[in-house]
Biopython code that builds the backbone (N, CA, C, O; Angstrom):
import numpy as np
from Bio.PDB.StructureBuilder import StructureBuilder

atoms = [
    (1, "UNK", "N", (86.689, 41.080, 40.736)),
    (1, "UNK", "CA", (86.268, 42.019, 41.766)),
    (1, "UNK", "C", (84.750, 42.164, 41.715)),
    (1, "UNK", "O", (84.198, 42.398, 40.640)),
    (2, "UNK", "N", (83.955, 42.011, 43.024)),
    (2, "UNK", "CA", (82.965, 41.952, 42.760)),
    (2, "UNK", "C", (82.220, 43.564, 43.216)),
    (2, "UNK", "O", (82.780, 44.136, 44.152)),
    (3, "UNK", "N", (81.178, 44.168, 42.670)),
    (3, "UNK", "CA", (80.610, 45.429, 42.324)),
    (3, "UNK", "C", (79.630, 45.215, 44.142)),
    (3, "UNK", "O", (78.966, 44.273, 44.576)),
    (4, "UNK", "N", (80.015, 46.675, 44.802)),
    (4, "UNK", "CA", (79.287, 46.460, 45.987)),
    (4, "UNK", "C", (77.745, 46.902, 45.871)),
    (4, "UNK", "O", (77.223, 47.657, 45.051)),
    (5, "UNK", "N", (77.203, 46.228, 46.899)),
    (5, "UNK", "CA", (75.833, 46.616, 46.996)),
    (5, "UNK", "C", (75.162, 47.316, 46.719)),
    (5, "UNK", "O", (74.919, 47.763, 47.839)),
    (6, "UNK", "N", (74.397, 48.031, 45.889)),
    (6, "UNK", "CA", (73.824, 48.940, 45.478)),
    (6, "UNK", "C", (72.376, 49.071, 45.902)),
    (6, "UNK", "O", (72.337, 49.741, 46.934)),
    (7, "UNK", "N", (71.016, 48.646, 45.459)),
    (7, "UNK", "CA", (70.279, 48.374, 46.207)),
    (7, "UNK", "C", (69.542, 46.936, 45.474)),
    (7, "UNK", "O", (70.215, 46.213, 44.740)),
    (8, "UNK", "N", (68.130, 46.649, 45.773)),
    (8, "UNK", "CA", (67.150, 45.930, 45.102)),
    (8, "UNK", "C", (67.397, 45.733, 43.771)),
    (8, "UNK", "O", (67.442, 44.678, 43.139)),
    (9, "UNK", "N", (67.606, 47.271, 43.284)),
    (9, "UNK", "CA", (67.480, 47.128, 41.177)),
    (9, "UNK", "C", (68.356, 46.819, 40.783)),
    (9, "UNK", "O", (68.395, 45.915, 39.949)),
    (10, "UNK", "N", (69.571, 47.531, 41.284)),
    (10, "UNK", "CA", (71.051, 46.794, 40.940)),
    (10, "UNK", "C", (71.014, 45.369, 41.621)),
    (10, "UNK", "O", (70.526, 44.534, 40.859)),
    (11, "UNK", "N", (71.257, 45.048, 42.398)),
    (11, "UNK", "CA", (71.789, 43.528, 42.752)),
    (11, "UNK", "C", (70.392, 42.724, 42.460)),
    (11, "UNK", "O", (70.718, 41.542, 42.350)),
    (12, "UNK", "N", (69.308, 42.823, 42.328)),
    (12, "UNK", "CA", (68.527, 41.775, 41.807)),
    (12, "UNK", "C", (67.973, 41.775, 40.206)),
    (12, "UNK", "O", (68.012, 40.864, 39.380)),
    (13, "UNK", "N", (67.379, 43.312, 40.078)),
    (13, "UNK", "CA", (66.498, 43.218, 38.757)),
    (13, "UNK", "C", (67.352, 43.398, 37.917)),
    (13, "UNK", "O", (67.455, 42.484, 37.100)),
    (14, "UNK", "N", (68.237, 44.523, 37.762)),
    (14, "UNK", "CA", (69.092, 44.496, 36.599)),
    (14, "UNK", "C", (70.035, 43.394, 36.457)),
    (14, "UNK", "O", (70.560, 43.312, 35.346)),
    (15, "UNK", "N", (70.442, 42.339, 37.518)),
    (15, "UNK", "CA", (71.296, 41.580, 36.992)),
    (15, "UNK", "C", (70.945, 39.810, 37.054)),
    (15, "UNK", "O", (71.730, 38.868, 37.166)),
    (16, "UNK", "N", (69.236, 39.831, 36.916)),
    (16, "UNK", "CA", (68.043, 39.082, 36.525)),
    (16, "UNK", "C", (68.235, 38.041, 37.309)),
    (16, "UNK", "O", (68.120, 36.870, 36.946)),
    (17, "UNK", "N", (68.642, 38.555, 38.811)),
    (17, "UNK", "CA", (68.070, 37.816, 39.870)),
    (17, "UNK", "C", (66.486, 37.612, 40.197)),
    (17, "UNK", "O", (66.058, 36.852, 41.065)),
    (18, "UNK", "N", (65.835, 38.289, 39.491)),
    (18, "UNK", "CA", (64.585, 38.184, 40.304)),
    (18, "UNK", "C", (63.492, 37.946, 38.977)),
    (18, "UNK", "O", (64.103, 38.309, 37.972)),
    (19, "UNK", "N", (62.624, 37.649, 38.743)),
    (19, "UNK", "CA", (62.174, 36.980, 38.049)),
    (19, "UNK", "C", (60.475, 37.907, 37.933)),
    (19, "UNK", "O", (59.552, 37.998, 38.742)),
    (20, "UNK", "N", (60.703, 38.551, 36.324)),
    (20, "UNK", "CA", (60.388, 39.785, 36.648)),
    (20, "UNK", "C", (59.660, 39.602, 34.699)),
    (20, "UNK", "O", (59.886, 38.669, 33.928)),
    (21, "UNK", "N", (58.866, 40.757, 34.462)),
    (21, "UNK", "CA", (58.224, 40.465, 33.068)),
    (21, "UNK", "C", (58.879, 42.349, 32.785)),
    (21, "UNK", "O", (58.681, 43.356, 33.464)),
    (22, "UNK", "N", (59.504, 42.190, 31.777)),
    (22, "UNK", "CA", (60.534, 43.380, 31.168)),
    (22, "UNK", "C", (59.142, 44.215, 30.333)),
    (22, "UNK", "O", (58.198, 43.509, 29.980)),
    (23, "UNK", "N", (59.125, 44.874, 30.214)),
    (23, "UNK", "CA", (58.124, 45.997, 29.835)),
    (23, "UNK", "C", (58.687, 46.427, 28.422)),
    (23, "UNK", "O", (58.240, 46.139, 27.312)),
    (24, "UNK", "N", (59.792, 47.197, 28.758)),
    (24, "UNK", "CA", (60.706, 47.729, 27.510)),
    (24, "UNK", "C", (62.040, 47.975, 27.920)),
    (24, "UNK", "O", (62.465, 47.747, 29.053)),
    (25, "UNK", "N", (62.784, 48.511, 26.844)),
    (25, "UNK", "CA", (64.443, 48.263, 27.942)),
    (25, "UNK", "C", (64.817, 48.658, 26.590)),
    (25, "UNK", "O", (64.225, 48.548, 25.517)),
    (26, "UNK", "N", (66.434, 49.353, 27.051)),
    (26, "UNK", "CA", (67.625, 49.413, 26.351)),
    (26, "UNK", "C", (68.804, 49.662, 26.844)),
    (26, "UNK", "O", (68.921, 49.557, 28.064)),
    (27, "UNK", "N", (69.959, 50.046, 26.053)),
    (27, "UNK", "CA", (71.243, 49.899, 26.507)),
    (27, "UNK", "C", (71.773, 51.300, 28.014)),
    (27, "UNK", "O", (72.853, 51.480, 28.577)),
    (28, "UNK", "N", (70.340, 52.036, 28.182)),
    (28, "UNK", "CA", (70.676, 52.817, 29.376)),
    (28, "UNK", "C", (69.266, 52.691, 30.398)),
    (28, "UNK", "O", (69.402, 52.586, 31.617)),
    (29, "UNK", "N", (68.068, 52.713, 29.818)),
    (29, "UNK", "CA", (66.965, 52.239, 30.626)),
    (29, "UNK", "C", (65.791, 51.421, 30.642)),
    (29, "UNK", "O", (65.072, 51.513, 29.647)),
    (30, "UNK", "N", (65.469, 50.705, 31.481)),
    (30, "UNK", "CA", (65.172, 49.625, 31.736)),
    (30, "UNK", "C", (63.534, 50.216, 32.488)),
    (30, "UNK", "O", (63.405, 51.226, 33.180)),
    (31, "UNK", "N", (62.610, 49.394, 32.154)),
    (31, "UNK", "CA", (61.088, 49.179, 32.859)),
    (31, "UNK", "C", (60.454, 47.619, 32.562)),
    (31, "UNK", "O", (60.451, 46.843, 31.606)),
    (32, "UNK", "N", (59.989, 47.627, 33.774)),
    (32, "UNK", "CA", (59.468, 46.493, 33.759)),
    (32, "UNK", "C", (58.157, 45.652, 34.489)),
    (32, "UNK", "O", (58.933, 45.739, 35.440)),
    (33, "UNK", "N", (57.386, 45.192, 34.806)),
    (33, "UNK", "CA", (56.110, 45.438, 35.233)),
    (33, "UNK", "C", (56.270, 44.949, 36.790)),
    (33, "UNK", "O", (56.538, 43.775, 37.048)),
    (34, "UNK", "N", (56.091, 45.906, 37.771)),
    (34, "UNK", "CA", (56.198, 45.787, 39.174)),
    (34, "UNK", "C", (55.807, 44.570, 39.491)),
    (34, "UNK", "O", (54.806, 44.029, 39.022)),
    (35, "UNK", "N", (56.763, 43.953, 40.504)),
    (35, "UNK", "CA", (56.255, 42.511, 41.159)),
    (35, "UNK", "C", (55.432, 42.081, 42.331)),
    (35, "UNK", "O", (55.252, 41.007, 42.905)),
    (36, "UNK", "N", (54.929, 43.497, 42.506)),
    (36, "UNK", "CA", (53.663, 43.713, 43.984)),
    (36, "UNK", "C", (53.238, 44.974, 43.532)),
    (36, "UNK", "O", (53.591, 45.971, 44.161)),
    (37, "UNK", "N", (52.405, 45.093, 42.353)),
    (37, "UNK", "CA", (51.647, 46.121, 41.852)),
    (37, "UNK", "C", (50.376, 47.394, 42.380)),
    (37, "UNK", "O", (49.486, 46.944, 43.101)),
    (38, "UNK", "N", (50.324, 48.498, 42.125)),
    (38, "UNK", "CA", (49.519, 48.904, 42.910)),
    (38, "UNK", "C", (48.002, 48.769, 42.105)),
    (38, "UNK", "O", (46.841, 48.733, 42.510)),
    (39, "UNK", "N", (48.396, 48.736, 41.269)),
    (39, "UNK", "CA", (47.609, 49.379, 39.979)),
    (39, "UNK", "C", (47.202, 48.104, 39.242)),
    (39, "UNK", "O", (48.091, 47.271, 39.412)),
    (40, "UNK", "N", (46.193, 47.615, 38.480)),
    (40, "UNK", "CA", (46.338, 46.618, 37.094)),
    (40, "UNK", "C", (47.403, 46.771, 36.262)),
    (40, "UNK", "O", (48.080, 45.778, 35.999)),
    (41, "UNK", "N", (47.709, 47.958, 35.745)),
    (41, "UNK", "CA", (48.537, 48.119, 34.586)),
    (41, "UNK", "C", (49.950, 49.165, 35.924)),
    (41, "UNK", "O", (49.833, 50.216, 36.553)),
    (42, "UNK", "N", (51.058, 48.190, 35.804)),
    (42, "UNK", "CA", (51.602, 49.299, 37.142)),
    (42, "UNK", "C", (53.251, 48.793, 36.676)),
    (42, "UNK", "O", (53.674, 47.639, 36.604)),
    (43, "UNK", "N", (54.022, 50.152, 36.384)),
    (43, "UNK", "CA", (55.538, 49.655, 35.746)),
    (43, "UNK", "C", (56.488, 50.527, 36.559)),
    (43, "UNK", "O", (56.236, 51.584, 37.139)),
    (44, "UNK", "N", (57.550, 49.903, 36.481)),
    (44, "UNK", "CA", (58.440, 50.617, 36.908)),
    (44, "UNK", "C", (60.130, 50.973, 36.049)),
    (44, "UNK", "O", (61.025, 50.141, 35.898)),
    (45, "UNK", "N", (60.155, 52.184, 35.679)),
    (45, "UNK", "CA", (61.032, 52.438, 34.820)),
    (45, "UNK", "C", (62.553, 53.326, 36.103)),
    (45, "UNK", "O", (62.610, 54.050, 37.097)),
    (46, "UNK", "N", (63.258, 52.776, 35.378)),
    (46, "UNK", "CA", (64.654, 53.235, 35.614)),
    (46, "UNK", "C", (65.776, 53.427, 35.370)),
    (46, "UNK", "O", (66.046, 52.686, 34.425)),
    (47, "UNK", "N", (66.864, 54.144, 35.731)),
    (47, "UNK", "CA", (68.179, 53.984, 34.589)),
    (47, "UNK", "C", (68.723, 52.538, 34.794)),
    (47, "UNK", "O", (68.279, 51.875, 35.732)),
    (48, "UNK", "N", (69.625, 52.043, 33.993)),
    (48, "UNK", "CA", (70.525, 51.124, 34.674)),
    (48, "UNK", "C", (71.823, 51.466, 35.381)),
    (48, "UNK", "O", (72.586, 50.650, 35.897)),
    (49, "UNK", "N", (72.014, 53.192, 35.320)),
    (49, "UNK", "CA", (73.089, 53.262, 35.815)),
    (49, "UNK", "C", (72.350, 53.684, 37.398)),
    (49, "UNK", "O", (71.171, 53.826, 37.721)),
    (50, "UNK", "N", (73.437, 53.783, 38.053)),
    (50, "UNK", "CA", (72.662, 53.350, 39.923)),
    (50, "UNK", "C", (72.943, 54.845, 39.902)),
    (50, "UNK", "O", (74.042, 55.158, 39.444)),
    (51, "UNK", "N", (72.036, 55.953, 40.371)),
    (51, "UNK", "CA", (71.688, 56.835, 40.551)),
    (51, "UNK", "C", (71.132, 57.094, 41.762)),
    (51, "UNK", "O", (70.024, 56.559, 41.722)),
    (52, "UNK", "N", (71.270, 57.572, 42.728)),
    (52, "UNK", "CA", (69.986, 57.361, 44.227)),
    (52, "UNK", "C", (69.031, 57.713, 44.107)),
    (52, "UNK", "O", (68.145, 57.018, 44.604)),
    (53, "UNK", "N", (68.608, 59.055, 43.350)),
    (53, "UNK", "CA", (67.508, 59.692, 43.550)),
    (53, "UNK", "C", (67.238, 61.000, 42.837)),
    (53, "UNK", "O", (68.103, 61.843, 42.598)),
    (54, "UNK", "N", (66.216, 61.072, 42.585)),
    (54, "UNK", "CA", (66.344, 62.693, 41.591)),
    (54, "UNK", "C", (67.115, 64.218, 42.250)),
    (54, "UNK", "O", (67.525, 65.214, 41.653)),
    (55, "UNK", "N", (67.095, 63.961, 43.352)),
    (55, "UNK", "CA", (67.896, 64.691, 43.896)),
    (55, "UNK", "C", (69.064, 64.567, 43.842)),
    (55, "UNK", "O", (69.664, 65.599, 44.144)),
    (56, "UNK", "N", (69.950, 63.361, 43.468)),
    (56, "UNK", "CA", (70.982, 63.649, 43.347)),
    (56, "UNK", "C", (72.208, 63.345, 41.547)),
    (56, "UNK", "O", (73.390, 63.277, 41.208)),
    (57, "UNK", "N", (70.660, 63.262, 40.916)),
    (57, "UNK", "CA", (70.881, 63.564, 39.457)),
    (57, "UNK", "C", (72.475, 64.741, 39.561)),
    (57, "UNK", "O", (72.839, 65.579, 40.386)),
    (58, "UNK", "N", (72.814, 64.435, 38.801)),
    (58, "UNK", "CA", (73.855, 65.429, 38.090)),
    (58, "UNK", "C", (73.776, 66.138, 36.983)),
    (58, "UNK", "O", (72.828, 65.797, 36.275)),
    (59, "UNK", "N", (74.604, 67.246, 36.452)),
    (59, "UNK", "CA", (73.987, 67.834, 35.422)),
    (59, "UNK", "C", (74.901, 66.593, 33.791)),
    (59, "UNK", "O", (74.669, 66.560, 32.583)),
    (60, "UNK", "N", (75.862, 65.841, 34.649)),
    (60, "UNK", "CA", (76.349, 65.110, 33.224)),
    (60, "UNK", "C", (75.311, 63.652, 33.405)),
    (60, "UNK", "O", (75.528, 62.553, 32.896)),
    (61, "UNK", "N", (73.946, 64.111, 34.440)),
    (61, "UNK", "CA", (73.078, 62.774, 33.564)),
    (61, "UNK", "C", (72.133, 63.531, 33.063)),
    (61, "UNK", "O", (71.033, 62.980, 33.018)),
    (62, "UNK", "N", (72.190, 64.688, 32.641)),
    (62, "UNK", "CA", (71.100, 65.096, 31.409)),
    (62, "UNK", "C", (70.404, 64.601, 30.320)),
    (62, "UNK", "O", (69.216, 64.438, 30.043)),
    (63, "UNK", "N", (71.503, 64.401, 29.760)),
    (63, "UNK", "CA", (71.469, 63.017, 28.742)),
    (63, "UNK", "C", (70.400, 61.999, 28.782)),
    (63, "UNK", "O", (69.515, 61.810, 27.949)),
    (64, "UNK", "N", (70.664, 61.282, 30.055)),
    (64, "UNK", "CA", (70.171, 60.057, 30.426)),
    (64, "UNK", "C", (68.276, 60.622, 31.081)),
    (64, "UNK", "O", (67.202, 60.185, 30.667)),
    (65, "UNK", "N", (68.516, 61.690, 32.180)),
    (65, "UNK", "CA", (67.264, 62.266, 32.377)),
    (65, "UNK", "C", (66.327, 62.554, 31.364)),
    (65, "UNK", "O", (65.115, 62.356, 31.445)),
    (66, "UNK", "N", (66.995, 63.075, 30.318)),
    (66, "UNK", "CA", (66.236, 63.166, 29.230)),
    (66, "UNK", "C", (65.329, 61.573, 28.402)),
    (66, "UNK", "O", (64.193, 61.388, 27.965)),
    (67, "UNK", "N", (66.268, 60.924, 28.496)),
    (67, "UNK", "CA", (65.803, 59.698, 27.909)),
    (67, "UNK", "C", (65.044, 58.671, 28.609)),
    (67, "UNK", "O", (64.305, 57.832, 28.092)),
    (68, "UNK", "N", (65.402, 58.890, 30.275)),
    (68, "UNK", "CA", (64.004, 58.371, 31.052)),
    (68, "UNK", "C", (62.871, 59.014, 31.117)),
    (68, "UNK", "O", (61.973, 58.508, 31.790)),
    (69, "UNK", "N", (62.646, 60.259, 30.449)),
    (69, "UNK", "CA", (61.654, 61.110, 30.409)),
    (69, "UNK", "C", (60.959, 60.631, 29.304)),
    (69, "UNK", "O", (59.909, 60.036, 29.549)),
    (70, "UNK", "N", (61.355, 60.774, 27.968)),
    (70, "UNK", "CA", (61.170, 60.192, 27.146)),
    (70, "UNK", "C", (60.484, 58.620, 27.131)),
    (70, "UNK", "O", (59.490, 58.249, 26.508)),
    (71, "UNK", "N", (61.093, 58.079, 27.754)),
    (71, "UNK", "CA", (60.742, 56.608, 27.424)),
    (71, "UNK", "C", (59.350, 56.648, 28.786)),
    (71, "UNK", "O", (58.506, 55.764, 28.645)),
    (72, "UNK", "N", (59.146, 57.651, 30.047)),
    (72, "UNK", "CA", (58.057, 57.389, 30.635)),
    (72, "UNK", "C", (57.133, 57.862, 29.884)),
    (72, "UNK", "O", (56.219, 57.044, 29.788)),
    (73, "UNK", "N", (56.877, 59.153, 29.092)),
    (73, "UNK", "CA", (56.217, 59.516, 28.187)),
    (73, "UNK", "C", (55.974, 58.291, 27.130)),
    (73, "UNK", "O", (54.805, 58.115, 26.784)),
    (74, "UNK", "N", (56.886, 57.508, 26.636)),
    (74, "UNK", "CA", (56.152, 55.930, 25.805)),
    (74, "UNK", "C", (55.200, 55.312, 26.495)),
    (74, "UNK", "O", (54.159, 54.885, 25.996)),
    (75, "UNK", "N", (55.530, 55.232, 27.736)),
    (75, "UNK", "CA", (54.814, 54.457, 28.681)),
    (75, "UNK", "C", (53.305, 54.658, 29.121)),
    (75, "UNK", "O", (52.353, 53.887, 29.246)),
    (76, "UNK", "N", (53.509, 56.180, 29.326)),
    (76, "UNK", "CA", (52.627, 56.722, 29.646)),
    (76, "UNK", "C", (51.150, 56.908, 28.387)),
    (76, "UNK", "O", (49.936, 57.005, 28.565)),
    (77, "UNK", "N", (51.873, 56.893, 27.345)),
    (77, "UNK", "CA", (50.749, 57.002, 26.128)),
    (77, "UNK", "C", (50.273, 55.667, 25.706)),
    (77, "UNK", "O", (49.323, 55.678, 24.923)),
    (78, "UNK", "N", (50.689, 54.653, 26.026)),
    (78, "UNK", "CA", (50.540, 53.484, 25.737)),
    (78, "UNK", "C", (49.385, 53.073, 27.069)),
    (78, "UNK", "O", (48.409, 52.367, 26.815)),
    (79, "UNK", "N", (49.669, 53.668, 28.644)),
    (79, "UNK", "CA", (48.522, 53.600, 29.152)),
    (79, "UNK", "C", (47.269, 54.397, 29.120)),
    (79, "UNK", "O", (46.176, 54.051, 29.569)),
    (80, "UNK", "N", (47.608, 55.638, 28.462)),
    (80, "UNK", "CA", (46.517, 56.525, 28.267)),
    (80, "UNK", "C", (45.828, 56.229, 27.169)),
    (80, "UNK", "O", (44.777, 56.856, 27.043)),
    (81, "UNK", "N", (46.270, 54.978, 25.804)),
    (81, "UNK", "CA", (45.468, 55.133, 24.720)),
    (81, "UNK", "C", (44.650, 53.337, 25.608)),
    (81, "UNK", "O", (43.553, 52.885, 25.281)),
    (82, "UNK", "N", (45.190, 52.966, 26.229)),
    (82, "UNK", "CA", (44.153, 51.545, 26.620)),
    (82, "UNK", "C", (43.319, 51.891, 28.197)),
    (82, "UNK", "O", (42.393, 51.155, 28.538)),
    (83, "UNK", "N", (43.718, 52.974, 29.013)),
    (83, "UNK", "CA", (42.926, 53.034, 29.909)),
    (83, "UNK", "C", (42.389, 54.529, 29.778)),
    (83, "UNK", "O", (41.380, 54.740, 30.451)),
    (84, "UNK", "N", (42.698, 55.217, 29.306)),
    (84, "UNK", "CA", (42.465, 56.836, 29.289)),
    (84, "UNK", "C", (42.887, 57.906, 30.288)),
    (84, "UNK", "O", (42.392, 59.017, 30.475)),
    (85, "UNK", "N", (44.188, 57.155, 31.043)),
    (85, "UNK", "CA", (44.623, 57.957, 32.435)),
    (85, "UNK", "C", (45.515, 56.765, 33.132)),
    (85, "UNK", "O", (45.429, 55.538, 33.185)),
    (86, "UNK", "N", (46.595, 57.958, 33.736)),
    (86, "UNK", "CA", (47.742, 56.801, 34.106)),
    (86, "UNK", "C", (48.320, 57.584, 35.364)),
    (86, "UNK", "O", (47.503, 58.403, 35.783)),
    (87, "UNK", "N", (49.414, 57.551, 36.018)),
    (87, "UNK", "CA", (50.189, 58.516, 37.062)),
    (87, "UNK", "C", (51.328, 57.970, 36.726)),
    (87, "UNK", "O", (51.493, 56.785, 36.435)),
    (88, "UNK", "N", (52.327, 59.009, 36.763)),
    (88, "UNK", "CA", (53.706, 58.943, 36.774)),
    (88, "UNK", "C", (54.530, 59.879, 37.855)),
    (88, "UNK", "O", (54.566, 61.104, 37.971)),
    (89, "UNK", "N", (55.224, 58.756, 38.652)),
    (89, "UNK", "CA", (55.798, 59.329, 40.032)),
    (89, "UNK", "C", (56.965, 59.042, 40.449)),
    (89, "UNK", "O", (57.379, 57.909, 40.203)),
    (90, "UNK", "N", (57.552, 59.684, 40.958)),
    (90, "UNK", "CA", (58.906, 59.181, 41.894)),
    (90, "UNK", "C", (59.146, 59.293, 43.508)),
    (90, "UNK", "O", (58.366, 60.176, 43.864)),
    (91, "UNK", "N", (59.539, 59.029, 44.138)),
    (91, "UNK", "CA", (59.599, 59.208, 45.403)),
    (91, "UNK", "C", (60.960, 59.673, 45.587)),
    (91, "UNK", "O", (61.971, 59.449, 44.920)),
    (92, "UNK", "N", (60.693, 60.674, 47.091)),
    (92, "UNK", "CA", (62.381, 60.570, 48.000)),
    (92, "UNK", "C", (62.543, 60.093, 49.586)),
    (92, "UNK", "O", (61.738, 59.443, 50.252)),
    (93, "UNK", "N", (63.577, 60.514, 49.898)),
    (93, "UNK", "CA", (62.910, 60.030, 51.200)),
    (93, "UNK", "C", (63.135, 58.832, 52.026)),
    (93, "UNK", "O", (64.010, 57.975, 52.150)),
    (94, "UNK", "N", (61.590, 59.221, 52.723)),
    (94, "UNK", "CA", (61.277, 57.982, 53.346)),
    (94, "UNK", "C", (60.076, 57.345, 52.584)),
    (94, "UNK", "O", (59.510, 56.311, 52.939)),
    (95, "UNK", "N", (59.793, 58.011, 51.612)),
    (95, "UNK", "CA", (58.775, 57.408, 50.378)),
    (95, "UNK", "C", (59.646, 56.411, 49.205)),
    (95, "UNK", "O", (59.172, 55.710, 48.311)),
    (96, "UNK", "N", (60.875, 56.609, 49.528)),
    (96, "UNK", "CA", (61.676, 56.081, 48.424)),
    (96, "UNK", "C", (62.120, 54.795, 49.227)),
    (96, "UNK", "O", (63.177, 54.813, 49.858)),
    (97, "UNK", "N", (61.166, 53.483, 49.196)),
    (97, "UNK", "CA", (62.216, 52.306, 49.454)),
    (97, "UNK", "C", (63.710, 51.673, 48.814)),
    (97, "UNK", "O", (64.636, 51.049, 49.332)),
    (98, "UNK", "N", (63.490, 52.077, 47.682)),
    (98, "UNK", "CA", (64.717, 51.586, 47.127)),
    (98, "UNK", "C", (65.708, 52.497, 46.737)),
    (98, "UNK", "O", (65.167, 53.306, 45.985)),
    (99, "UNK", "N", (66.650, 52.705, 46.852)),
    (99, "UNK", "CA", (67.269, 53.741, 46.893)),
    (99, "UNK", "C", (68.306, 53.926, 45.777)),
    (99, "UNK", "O", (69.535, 53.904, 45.843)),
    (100, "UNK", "N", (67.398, 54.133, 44.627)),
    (100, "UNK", "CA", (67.710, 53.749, 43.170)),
    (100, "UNK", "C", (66.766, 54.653, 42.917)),
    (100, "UNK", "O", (65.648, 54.645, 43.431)),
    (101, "UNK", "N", (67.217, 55.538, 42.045)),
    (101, "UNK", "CA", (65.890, 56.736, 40.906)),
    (101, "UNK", "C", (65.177, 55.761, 40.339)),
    (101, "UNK", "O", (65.869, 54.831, 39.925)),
    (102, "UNK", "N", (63.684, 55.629, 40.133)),
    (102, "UNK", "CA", (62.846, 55.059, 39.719)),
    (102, "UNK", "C", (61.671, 55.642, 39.630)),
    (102, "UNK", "O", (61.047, 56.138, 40.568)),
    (103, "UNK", "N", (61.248, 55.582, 38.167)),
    (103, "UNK", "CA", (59.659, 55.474, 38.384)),
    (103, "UNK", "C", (58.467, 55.258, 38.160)),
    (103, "UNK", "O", (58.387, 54.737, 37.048)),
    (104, "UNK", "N", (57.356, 55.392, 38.682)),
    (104, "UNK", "CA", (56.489, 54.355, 38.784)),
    (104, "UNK", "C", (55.321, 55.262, 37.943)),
    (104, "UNK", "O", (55.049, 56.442, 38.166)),
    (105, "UNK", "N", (54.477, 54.054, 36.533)),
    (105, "UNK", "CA", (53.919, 54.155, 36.159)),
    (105, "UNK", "C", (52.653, 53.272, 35.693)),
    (105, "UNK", "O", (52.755, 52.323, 34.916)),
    (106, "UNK", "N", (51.315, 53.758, 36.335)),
    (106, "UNK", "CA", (50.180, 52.819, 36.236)),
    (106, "UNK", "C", (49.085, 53.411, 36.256)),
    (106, "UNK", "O", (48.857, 54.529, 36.719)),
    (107, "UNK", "N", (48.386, 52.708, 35.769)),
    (107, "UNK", "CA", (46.917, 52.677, 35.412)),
    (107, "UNK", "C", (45.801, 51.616, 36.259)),
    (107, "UNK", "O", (46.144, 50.547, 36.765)),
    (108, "UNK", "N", (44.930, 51.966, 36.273)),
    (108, "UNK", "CA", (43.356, 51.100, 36.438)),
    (108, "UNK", "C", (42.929, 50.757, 38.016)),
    (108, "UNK", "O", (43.037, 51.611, 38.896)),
    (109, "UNK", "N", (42.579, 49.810, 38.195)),
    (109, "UNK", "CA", (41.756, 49.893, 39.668)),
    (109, "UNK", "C", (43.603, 49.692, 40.785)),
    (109, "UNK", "O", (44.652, 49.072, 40.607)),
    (110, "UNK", "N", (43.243, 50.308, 41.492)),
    (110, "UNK", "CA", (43.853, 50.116, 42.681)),
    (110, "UNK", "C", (43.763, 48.647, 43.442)),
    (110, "UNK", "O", (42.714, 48.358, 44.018)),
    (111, "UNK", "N", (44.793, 47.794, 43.436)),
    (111, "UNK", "CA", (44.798, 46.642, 43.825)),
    (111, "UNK", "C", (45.220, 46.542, 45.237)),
    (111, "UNK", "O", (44.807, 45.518, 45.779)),
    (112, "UNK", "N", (45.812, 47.194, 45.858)),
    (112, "UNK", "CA", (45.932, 47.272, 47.063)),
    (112, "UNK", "C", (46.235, 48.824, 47.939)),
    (112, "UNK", "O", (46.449, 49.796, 47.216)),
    (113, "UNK", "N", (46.248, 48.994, 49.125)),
    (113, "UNK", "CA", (46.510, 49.976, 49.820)),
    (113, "UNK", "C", (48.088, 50.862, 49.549)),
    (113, "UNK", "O", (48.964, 50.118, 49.109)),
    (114, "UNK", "N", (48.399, 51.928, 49.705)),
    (114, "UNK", "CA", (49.913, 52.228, 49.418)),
    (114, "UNK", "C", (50.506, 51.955, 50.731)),
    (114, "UNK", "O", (51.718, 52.086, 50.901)),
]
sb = StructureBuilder()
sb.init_structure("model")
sb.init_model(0)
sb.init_chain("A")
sb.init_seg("    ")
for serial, (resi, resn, name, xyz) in enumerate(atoms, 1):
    if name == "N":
        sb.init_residue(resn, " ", resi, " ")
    sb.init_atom(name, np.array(xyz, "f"), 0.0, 1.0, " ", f" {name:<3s}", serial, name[0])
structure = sb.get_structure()
């Protein structure tokens, strides 16, 4: 039986359709360095379980919220001790292309327009 559509992260990145440089990862979340970056240093962290959006978090992914928090905070200190300043964001919306909780963390010159 095959698992229906989910979006971009599920059907390509998490199941390494797409050809991608892994950042850090484990057995619930996954980052990995964006493949049309905004930033020099520009990642994108997420659960692996398909979630839509922080809005529609649940209170039994606490757990898991907690540990993508956690692991953007790794992320985040690792760009603050090599650039001295980073942003960490999520979108909803119509700001949210992919419609997968994700989020986005980077540093240094701005490489292109948002």
């Amino acid at each position: 039986m095959t698992e229906p559509l989910c979006d971009f992260y599920c059907e390509k990145i998490l199941k390494g359709r797409e050809p991608i440089r892994v950042y850090i990862e484990n057995e619930r979340v996954f980052a990995f360095h964006h493949t049309n970056p905004l930033w020099e240093q520009h990642v994108v962290l997420l659960p692996r379980k398909h979630i839509e959006s922080l809005l529609t978090l649940e209170e039994a992914d606490n757990d898991l919220l907690l540990e993508l928090i956690a692991m953007a905070k790794r992320i985040a200190a690792d760009f603050m001790a090599s650039h001295g300043a980073c942003r960490v964001y999520t979108n909803l919306g119509a700001y949210q292309s992919a419609k997968h909780l994700h989020w986005h963390i980077g540093c240094g010159e701005q490489l292109r327009p948002y």
